[in-house]
C-alpha positions in Angstrom: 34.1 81.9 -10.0 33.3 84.9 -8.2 32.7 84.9 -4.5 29.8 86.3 -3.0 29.6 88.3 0.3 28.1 86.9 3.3 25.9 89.4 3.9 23.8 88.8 0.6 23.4 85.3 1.9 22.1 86.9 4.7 19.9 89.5 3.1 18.4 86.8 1.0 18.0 84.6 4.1 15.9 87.3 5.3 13.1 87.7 2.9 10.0 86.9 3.7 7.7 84.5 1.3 4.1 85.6 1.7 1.5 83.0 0.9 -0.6 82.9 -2.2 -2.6 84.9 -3.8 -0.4 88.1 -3.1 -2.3 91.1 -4.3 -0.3 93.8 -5.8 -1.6 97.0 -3.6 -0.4 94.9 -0.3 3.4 94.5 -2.1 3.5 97.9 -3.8 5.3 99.7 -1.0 4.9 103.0 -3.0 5.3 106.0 -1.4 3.2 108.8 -3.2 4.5 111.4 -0.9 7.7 111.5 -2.5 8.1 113.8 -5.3 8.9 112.1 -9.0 10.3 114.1 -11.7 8.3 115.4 -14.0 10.6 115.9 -17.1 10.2 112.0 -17.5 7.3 110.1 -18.6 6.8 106.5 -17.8 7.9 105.8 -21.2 10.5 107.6 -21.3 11.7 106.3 -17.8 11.8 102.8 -19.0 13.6 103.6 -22.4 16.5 105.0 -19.8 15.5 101.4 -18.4 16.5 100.0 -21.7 19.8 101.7 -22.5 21.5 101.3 -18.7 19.9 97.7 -19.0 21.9 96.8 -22.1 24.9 99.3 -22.0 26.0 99.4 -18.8 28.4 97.4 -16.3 26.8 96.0 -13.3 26.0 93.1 -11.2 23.2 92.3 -9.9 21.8 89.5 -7.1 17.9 88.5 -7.2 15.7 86.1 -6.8 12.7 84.9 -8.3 9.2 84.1 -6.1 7.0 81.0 -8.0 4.3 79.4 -6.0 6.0 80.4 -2.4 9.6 79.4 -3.5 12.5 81.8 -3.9 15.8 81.0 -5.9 19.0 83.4 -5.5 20.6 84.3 -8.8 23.8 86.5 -9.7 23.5 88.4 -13.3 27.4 90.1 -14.0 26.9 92.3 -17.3 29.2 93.9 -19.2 30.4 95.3 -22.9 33.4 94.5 -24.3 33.9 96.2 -27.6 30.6 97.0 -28.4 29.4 93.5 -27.5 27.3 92.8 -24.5 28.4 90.1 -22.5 26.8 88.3 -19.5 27.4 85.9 -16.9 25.0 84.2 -15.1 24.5 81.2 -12.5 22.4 80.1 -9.3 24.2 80.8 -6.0 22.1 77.3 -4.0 22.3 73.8 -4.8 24.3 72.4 -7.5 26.6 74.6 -9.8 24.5 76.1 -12.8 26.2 78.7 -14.8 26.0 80.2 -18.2 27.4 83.4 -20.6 26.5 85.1 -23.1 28.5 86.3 -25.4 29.0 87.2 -29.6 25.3 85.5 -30.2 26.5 82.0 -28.4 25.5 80.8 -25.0 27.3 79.1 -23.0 26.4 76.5 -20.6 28.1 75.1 -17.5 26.7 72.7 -15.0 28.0 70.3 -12.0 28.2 66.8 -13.4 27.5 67.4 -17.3 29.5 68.2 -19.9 29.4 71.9 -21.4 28.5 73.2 -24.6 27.8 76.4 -26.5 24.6 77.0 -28.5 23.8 79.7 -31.5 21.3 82.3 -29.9 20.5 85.6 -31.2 18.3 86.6 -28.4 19.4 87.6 -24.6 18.3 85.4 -21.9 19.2 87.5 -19.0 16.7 87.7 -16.2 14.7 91.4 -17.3 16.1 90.9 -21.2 12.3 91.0 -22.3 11.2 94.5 -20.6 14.6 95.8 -21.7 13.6 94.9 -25.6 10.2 95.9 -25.5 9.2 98.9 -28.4 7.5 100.9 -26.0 6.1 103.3 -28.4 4.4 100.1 -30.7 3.2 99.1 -27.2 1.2 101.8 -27.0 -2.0 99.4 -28.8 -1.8 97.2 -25.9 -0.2 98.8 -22.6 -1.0 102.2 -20.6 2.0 103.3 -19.0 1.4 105.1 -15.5 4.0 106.2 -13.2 2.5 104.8 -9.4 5.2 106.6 -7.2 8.4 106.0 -5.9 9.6 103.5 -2.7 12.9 101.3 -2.0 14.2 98.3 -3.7 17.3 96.5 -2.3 18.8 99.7 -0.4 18.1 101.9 -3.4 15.4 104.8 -4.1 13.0 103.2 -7.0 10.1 104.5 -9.2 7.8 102.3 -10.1 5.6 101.7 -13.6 2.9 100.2 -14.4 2.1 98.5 -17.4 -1.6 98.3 -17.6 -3.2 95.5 -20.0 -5.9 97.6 -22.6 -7.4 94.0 -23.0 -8.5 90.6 -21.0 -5.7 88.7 -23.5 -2.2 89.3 -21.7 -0.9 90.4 -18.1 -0.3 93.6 -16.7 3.1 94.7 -15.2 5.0 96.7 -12.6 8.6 97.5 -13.2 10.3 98.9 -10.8 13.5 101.4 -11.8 17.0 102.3 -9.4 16.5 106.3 -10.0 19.8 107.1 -10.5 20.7 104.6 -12.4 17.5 103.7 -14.5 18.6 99.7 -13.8 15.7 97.8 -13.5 15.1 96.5 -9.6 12.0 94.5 -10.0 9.0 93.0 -12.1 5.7 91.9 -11.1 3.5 90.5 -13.5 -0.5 90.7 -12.5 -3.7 89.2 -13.6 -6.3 90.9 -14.2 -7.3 90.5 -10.8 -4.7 92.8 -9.4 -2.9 89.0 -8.2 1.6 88.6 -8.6 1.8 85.5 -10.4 5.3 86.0 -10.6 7.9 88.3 -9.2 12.0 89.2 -9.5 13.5 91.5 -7.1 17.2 92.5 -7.3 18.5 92.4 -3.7 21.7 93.9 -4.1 22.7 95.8 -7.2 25.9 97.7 -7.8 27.8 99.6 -11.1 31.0 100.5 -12.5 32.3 102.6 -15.3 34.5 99.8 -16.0 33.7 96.3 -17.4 34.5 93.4 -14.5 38.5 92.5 -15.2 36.9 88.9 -14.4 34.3 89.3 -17.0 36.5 91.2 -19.3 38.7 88.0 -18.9 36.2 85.4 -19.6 35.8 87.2 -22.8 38.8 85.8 -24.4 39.0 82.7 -23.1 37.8 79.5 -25.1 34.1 78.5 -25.2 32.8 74.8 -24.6 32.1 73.4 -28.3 29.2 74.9 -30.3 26.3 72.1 -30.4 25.0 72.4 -34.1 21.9 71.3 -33.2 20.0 68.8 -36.4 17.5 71.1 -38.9 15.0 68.7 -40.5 15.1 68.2 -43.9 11.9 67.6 -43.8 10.5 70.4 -42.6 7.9 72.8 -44.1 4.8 75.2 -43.8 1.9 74.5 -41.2 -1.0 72.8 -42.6 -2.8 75.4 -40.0 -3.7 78.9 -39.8 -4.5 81.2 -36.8 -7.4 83.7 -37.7 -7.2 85.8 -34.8 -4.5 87.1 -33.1 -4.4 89.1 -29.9 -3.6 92.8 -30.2 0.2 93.5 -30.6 1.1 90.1 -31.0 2.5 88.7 -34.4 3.8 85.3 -36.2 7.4 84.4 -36.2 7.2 81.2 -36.7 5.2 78.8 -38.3 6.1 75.3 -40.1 5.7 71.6 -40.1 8.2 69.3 -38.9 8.7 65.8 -36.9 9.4 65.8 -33.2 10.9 62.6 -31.2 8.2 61.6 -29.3 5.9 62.1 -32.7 8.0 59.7 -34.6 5.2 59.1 -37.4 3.1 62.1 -37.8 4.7 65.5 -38.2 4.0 68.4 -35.9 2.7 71.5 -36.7 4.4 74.6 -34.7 2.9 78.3 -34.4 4.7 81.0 -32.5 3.6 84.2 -31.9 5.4 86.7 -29.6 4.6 90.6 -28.5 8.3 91.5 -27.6 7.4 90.8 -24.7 5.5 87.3 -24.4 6.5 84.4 -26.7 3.6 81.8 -27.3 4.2 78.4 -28.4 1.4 76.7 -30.5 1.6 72.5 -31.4 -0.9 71.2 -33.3 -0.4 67.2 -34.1 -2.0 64.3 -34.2 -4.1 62.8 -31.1 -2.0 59.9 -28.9 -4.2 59.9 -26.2 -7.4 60.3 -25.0 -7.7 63.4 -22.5 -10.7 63.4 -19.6 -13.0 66.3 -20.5 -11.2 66.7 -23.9 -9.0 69.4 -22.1 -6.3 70.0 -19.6 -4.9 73.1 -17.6 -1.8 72.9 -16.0 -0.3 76.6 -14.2 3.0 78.0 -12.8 2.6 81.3 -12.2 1.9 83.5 -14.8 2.8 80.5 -17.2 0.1 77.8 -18.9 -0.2 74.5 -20.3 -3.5 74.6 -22.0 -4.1 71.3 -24.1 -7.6 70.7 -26.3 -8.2 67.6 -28.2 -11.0 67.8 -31.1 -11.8 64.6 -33.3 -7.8 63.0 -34.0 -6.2 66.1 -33.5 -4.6 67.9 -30.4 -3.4 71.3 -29.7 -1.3 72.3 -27.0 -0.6 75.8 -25.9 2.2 77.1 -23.7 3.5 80.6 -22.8 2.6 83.3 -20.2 -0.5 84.3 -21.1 -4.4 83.8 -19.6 -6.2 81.0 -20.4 -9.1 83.1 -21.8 -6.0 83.9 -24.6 -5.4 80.1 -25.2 -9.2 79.2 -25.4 -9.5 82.2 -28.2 -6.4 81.1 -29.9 -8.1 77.4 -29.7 -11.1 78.8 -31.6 -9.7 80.3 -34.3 -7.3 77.6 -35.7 -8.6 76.0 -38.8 -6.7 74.1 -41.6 -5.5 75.6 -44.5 -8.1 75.1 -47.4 
């Protein structure tokens, strides 16, 4: 595997972690003096985001601050006749690795045996803002260019994405001017609070794909793991009759998990292009104090109810206010 420089090690080793709650205005760093071109608009500027995100050859180092820990990470992305392709893996601890590649993902780690899934969707570190349909996100984002400043070495714009309503976070993405390659991504509360934040630390391009990732390419994946489709699975006995703003159904159905063994589960998620929301509906197993139970990581919630024999749990970045509105309007089909 690729070797990285000492320096980064360094660079990383010298970032500082600043305690909770961080408020965005004393991280922004944004230099309003500086002049920003004005034949881009913020949406624009992160559709050029989009392309060089997805379409270009680049790696990137960065690291992730959750609750007051950081982990280093290294993304290498490429395309290889058309195809993206993308390797990824954490530079401390044990050996964790994965790529991305023709709709499979591969996955590599110290001490278990690897294997290659089916996926459709890119799991690479700012895959979500880089997928986004910024112009349908118009009913639920304002987009306003804040000024520009420096990310890892390199001169950056940054742009906010400003929540019209109570029911999702806001965001600031941060953009390498020359090359539109996103640098970093706050996600804020409503109370102007980082729950979480990436930040690229070292970042550099080619015109050319990696010859190492141009060579994993054609070598032979672990064996695809067909993971089991219940036979007996069908729609949700539940219905959802509100829905926050931008946000729609992808999924919903009925279906047995293992530590349900008896009583199927119903499953509801709901996703903005942004935020995916994961809904379970089944029966109660055990008896929660105060009929209801929080648990956070960052911008990230828990949120379980119980109501007579049923429960509901809730996960996916969102506020809680969304989950308790969600809550209220489930009702069983008639």
């Amino acid at each position: 595997m690729m070797k990285v420089k000492h320096f980064f090690t360094i660079l990383i080793a010298m970032i500082v972690i600043v305690s909770n709650p961080v408020m965005a205005e004393d991280v922004l760093e944004v230099d309003t003096t500086q002049p920003i071109k004005e034949e881009l608009t913020a949406i624009e500027y992160l559709q050029q985001m989009q392309k060089a995100y997805t379409q270009g050859n680049y790696e990137i180092i960065y690291v992730n601050n959750l609750n007051n820990k950081i982990e280093p990470k290294q993304l290498i992305h490429g395309v290889v006749d058309g195809q993206e392709i993308a390797y990824f893996r954490f530079l401390n601890g044990a050996m964790r690795e994965s790529l991305q590649y023709l709709q499979k993902i591969s996955y590599f780690e110290q001490g278990s045996p690897s294997y290659t899934l089916q996926s459709k969707h890119n799991r690479s570190v700012f895959a979500t803002i880089a997928n986004y349909d910024y112009e349908k996100g118009k009913i639920s984002y304002d987009y306003l260019i804040l000024g520009k400043g420096r990310i890892a070495g390199k001169q950056a714009i940054a742009i906010r994405m400003i929540s019209k309503d109570e029911y999702r976070y806001s965001y600031i993405v941060w953009l390498d001017v020359d090359t539109f390659l996103p640098l970093r991504l706050d996600t804020i509360n409503n109370a102007n609070i980082i729950l979480d934040q990436v930040m690229v630390v070292s970042l550099s391009t080619s015109e050319t794909i990696n010859p190492w990732l141009e060579k994993l390419s054609r070598q032979e994946l672990p064996q695809l793991l067909e993971l089991p489709v219940s036979s007996q699975e069908e729609s949700s006995e539940w219905i959802l009759n509100w829905l926050p703003t931008g946000f729609d159904i992808i999924k919903s159905d009925q279906h047995k998990l293992i530590m349900h063994e008896n009583e199927p589960v119903s499953y509801i998620m709901l996703s903005d292009g942004i935020v995916n929301v994961s809904i379970y509906i089944s029966a109660k197993q055990i008896n929660l104090d105060g009929k209801k139970q929080i648990v956070k990581r960052g911008s990230t919630i828990l949120y379980t109810y119980q109501r007579d024999d049923y429960e509901v749990n809730i996960v996916g970045d969102i506020p809680v206010v969304t989950a308790k509105t969600l809550i209220k309007s489930i009702s069983r089909k008639h």
